[in-house]
NULUM-89077 format. One record per residue (C-alpha): residue number from 1; residue in one letter; z, x, y. Coordinates in nm, 3 decimals. Each point is the difference from the previous one (the first is absolute). Layout:
N
+-----+---------+---------+---------+---------+
: num : residuo :      pz :      px :      py :
+-----+---------+---------+---------+---------+
: NUM :       A :       Z :       X :       Y :
...
+-----+---------+---------+---------+---------+
END
This chain:
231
+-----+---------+---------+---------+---------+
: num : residuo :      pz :      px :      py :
+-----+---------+---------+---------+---------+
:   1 :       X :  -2.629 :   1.004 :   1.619 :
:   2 :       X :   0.358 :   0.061 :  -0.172 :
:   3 :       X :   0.203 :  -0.354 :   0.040 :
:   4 :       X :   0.363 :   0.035 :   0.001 :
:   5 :       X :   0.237 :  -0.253 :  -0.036 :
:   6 :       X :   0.323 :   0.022 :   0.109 :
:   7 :       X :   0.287 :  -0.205 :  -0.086 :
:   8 :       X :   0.340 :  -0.025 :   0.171 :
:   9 :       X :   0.237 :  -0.323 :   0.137 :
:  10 :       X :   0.086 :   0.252 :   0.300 :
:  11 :       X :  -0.339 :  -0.100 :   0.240 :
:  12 :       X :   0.126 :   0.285 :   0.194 :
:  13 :       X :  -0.032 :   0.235 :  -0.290 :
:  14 :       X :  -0.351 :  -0.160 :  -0.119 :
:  15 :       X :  -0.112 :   0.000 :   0.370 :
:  16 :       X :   0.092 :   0.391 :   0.020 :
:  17 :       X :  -0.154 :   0.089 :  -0.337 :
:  18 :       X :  -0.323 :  -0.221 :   0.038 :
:  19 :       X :  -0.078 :   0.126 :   0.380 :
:  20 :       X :   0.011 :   0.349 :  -0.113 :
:  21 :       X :  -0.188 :  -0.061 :  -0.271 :
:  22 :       X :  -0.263 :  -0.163 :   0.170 :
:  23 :       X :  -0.007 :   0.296 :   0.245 :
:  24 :       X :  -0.123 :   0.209 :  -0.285 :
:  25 :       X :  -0.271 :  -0.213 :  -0.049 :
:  26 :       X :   0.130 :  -0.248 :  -0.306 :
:  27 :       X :  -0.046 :  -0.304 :  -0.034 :
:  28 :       X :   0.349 :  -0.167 :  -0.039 :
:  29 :       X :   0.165 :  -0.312 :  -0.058 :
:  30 :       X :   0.353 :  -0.102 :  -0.027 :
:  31 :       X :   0.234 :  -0.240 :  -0.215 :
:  32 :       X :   0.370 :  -0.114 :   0.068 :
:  33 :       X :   0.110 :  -0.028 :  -0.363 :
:  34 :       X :  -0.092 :   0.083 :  -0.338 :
:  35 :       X :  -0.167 :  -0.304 :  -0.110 :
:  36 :       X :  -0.226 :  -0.028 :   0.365 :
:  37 :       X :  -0.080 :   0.385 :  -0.122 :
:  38 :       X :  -0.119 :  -0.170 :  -0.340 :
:  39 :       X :  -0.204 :  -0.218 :   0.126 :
:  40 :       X :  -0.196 :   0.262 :   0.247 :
:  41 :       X :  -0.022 :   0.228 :  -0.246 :
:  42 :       X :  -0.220 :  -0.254 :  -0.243 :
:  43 :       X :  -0.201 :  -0.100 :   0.295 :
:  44 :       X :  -0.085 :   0.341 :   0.160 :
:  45 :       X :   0.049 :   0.266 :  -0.251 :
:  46 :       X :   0.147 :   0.255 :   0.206 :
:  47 :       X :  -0.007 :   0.355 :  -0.120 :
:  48 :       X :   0.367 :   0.096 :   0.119 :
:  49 :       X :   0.308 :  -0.217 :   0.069 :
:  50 :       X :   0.306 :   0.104 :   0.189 :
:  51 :       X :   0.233 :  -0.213 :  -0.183 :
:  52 :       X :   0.388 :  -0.054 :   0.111 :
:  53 :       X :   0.279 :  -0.032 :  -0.293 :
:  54 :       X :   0.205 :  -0.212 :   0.171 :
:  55 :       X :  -0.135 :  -0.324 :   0.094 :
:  56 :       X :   0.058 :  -0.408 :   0.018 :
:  57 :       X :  -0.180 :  -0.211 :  -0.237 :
:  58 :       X :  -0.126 :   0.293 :  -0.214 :
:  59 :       X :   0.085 :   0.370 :   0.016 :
:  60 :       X :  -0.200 :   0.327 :  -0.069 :
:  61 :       X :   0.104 :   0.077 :  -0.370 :
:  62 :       X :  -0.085 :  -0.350 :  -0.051 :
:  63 :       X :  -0.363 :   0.043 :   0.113 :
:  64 :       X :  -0.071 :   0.300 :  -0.180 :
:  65 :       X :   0.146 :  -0.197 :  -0.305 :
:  66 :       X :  -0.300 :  -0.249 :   0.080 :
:  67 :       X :  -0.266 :   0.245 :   0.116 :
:  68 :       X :  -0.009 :   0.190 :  -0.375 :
:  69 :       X :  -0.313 :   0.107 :  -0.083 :
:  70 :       X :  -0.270 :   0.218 :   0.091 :
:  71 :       X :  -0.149 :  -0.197 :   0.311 :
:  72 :       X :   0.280 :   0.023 :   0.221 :
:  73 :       X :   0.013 :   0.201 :   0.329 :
:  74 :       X :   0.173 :   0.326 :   0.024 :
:  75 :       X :   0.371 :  -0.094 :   0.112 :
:  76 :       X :   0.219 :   0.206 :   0.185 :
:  77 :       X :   0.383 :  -0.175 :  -0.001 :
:  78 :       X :   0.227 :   0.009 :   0.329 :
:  79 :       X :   0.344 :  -0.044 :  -0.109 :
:  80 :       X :   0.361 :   0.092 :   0.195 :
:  81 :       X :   0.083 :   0.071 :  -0.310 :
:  82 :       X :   0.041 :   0.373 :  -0.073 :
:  83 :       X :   0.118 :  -0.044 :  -0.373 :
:  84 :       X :  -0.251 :   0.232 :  -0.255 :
:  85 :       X :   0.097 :  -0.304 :  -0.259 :
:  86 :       X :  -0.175 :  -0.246 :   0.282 :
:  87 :       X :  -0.273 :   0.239 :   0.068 :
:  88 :       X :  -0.043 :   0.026 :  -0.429 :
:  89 :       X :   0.013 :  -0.386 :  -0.024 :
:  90 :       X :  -0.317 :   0.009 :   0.201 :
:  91 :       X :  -0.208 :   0.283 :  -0.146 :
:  92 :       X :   0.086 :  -0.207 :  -0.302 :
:  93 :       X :  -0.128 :  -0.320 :   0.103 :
:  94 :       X :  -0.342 :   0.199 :   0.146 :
:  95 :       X :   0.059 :   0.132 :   0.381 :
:  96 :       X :  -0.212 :   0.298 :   0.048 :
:  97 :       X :   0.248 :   0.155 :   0.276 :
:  98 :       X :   0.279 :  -0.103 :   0.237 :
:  99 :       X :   0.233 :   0.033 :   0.321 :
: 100 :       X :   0.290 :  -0.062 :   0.112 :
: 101 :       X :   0.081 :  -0.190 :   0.330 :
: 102 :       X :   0.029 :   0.140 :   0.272 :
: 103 :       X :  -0.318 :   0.183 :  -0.100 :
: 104 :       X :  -0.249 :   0.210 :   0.272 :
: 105 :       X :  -0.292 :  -0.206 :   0.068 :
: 106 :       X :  -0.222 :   0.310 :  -0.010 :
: 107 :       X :   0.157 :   0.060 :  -0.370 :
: 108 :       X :  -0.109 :  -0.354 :  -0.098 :
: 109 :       X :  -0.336 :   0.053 :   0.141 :
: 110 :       X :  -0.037 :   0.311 :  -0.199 :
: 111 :       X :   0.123 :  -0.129 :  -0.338 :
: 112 :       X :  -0.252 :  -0.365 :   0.060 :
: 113 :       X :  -0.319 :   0.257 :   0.001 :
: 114 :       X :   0.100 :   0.208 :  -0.247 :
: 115 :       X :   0.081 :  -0.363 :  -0.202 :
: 116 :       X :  -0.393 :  -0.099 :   0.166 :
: 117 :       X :  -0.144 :   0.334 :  -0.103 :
: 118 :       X :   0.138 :  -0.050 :  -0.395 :
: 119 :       X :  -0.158 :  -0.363 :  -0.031 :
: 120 :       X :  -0.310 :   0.104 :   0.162 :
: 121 :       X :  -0.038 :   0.317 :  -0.293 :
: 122 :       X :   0.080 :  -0.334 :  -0.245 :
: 123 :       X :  -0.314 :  -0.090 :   0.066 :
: 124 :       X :  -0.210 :   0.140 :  -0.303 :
: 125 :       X :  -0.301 :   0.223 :   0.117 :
: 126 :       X :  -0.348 :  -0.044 :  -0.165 :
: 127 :       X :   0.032 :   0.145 :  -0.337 :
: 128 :       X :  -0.162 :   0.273 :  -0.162 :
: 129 :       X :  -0.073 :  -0.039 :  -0.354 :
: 130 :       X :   0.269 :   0.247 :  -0.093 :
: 131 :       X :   0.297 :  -0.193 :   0.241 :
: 132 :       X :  -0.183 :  -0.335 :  -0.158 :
: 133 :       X :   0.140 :   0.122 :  -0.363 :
: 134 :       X :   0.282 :  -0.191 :  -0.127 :
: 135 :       X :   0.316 :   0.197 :  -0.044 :
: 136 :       X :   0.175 :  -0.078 :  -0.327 :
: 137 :       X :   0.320 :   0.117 :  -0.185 :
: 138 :       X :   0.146 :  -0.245 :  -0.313 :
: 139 :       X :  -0.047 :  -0.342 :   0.089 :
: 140 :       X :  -0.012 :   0.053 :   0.380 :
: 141 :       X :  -0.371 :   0.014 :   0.168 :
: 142 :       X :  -0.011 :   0.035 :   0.369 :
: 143 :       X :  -0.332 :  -0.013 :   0.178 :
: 144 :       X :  -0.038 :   0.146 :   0.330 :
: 145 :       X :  -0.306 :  -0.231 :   0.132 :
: 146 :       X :   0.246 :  -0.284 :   0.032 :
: 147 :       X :   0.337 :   0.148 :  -0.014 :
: 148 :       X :   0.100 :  -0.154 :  -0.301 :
: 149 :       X :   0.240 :   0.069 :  -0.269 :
: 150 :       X :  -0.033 :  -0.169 :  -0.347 :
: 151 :       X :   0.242 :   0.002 :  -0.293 :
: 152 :       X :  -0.153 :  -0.137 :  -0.297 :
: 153 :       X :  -0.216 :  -0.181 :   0.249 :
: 154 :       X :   0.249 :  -0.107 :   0.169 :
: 155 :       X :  -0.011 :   0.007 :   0.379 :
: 156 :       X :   0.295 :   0.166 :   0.147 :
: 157 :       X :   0.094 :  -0.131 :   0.344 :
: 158 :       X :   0.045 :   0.334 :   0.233 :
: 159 :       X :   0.093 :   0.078 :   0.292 :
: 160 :       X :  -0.253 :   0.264 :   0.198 :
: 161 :       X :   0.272 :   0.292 :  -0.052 :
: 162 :       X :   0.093 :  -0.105 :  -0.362 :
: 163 :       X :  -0.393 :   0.010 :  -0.057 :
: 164 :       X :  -0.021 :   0.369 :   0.165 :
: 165 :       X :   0.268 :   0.132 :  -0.203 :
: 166 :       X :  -0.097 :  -0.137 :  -0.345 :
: 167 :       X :  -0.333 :   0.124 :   0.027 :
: 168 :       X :   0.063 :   0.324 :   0.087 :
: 169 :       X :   0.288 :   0.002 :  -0.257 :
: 170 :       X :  -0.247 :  -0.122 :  -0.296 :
: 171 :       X :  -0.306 :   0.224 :   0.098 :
: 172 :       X :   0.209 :   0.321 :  -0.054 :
: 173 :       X :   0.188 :  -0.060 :  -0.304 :
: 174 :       X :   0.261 :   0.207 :  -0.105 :
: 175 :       X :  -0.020 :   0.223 :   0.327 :
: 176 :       X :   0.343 :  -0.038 :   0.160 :
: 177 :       X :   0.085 :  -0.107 :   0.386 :
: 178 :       X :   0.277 :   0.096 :   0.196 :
: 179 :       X :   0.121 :  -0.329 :   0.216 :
: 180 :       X :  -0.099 :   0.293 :   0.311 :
: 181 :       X :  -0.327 :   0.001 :  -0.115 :
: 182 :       X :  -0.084 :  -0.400 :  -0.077 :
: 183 :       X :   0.131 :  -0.079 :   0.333 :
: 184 :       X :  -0.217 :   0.254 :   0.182 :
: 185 :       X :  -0.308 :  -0.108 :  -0.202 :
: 186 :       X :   0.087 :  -0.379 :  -0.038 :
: 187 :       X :   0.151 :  -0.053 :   0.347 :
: 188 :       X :  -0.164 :   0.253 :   0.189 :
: 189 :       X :   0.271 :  -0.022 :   0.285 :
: 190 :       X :   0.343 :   0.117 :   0.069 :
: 191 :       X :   0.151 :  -0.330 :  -0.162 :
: 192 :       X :   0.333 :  -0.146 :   0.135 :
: 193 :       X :   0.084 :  -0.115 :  -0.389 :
: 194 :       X :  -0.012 :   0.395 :  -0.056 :
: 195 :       X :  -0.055 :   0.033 :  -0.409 :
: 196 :       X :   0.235 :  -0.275 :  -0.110 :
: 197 :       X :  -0.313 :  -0.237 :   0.082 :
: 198 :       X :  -0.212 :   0.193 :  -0.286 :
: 199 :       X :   0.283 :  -0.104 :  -0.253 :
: 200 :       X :   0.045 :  -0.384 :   0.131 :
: 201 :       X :  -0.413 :   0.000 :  -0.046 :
: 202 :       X :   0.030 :   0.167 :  -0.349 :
: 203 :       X :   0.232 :  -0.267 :  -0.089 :
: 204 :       X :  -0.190 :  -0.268 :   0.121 :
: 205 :       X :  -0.314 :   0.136 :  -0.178 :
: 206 :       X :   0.177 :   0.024 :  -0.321 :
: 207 :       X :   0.149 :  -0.393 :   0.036 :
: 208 :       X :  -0.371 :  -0.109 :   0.065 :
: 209 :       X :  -0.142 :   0.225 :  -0.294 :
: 210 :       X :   0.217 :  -0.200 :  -0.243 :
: 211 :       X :  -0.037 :   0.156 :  -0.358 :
: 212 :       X :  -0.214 :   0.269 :   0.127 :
: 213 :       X :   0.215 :   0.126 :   0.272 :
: 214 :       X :   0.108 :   0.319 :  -0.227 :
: 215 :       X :  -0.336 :   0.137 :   0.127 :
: 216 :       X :   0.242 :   0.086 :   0.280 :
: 217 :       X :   0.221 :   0.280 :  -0.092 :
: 218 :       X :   0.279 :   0.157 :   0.159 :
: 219 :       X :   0.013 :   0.339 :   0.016 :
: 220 :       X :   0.388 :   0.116 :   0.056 :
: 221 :       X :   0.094 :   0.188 :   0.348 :
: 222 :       X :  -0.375 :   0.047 :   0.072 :
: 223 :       X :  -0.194 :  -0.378 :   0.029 :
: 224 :       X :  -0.244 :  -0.172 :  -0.162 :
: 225 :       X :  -0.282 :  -0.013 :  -0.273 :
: 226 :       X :  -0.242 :  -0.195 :  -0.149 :
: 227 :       X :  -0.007 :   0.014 :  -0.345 :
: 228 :       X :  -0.285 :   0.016 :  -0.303 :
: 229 :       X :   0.088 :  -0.308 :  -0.251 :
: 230 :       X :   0.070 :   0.169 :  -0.337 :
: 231 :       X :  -0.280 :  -0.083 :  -0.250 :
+-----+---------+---------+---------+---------+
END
């Protein structure tokens, strides 16, 4: 069963969220603050949190901040906020998706299973021996059996999405992605972030690639690349 975990200081709001939820047949949990939200989320690992910006003791951006890395559940941000610089800040800091209060309940509900349905494909199928074979380009390897990424055996720490993108970036080199296209093969959804999120991932990529992260190429008015290392 998908657990959900959502996290708001209104109860009404969290009471509203989490009984519709549950309707749908989740399994859901709530938090008043960001770090109750922390502690939930280490005991019972949920696989999507419906996280609040603004918030006593510890607000949304915050928790993202603290939930980096590749184990976290899929986030989707309320805010009352309806700045694109807030919404950036947290694509940035690793929301998958967000809203803006007042939202539609049966929006939310829509945007939590398509966050449920993108974990779940996270979830690495048996392998073949051919989707077994490590993918490599310069000093970056990136085997698919664990969802990995190496440089120079180096783990990188990755987020689910920043895993998706860099391996389909580095298993077609040199073939060249419109932002269009990586959203509708990395996303697989009508994303509220529209194609600004595929740049605020590229960048992220790139800071977490380090020396390698020219493997990443910008291609001018059109999107993205991977590139062959010159020899």
């Amino acid at each position: 069963m998908v657990r959900v975990l959502v996290v708001d200081d209104e109860a009404g709001i969290s009471e509203a969220v989490a009984y519709a939820l549950r309707r749908e047949g989740y399994e859901v949990d709530t938090a008043a603050d960001g770090v109750e939200a922390l502690e939930k989320v280490e005991a019972q690992r949920p696989d999507v949190m419906v996280l609040d910006v603004m918030m006593p003791r510890m607000g949304g951006y915050e928790v993202c901040r603290k939930l980096e890395g590749g184990d976290r559940p899929a986030i989707l941000l309320l805010t009352v906020k309806n700045d694109i610089v807030d919404k950036v800040l947290g694509l940035e800091l690793g929301a998958d998706d967000y809203m803006t209060k007042p939202f539609d309940i049966r929006e939310l509900i829509a945007r939590v299973k398509a966050l449920a349905r993108r974990m779940q494909d996270h979830v690495p199928a048996p392998a073949t021996p051919a989707d077994a074979d490590t993918v490599r380009l310069g000093a970056l390897a990136i085997e698919p059996l664990s969802r990995t990424a190496r440089v120079d055996g180096h783990a990188l720490d990755l987020t689910p999405k920043e895993y998706d993108l860099l391996k389909l970036l580095a298993a077609n080199p040199e073939r060249v992605y419109t932002r269009e296209a990586l959203l509708d093969l990395v996303w697989d959804m009508d994303f509220a972030g529209g194609t600004r999120t595929v740049d605020i991932h590229v960048q992220r990529l790139r800071r977490k690639l380090g020396e390698a992260q020219s493997l990443i190429q910008t291609v001018f008015g059109v999107g993205y690349k991977s590139a062959r290392p010159a020899e």
